[in-house]
C-alpha positions in Angstrom: -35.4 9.4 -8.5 -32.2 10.0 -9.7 -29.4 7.3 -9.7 -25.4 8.3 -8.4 -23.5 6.0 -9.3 -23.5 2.4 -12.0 -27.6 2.2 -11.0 -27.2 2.8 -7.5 -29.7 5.0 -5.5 -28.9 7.7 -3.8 -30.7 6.1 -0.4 -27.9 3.0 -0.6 -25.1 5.8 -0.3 -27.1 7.7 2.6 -28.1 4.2 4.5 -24.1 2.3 4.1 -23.1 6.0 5.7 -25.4 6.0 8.3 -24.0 2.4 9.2 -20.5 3.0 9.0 -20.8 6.3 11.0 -22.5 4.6 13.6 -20.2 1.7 13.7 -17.7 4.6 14.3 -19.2 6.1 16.9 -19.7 3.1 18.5 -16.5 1.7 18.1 -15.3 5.1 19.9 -17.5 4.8 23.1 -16.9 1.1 23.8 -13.8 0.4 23.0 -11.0 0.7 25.4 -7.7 0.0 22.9 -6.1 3.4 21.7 -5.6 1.8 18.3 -8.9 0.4 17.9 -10.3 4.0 18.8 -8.3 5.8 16.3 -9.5 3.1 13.6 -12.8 4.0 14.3 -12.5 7.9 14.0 -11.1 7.3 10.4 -14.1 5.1 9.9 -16.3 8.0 10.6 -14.1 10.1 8.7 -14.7 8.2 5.4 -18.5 7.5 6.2 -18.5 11.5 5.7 -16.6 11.1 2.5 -18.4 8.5 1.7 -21.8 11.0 1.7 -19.9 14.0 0.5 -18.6 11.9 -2.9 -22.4 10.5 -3.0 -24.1 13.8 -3.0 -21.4 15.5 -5.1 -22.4 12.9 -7.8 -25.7 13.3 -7.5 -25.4 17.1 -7.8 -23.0 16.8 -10.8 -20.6 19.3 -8.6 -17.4 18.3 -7.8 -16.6 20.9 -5.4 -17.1 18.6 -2.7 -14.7 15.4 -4.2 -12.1 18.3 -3.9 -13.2 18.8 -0.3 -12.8 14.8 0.3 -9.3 14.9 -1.2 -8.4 17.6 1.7 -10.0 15.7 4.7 -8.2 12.4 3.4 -5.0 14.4 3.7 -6.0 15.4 7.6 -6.7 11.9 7.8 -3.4 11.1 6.9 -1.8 13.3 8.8 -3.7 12.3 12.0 -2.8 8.7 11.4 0.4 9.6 11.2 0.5 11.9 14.5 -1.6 9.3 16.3 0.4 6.4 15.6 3.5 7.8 16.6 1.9 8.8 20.0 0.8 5.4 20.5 4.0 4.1 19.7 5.8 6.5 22.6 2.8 5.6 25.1 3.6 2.0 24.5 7.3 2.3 24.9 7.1 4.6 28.6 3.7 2.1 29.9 4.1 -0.6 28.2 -0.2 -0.4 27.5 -2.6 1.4 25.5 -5.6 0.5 27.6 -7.6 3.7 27.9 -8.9 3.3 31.3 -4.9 2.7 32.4 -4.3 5.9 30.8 -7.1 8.1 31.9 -4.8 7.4 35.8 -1.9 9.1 34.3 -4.5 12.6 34.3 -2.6 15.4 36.9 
């Protein structure tokens, strides 16, 4: 089999994603802080990076590194964006409990 990266197999890459994209996902569906939520979409978010950088080295391609340098800056953006709604959230309800928020629905 070929090796990705300094020795490394390709499977560590595939099984450290697989982790960290379920952590994610289970960070999102448990937790009930909006910041704590958010960190765990961006852990999901470099999981994929993570497997895109992996298989882009493995390829010898780096078509999809350029395609990781684009998602990082949605990332950034939505960091950005999310933060600042969490920050405007706090100041009217003075929470950022999910279930308190999912009352304020019309």
């Amino acid at each position: 089999m070929k090796e990705v990266i300094q020795g490394i197999p390709l499977n560590y890459y595939l099984f450290l994603s697989t982790v960290l994209f379920s952590i994610g996902v289970l960070g999102v569906l448990f937790r009930r802080n909006a910041i704590i939520i958010l960190m765990s979409v961006e852990l999901m978010l470099n999981s994929i990076n993570l497997l895109l950088v992996a298989f882009s080295a493995f390829h010898g391609d780096a078509k999809a590194q350029v395609f990781v340098f684009f998602i990082m800056i949605v990332a950034a953006a939505e960091v950005a964006v999310g933060l600042a709604l969490m920050v405007l959230i706090y100041r009217n309800i003075k929470t950022l409990d999910i279930d308190f928020l999912n009352k304020l629905k019309w």
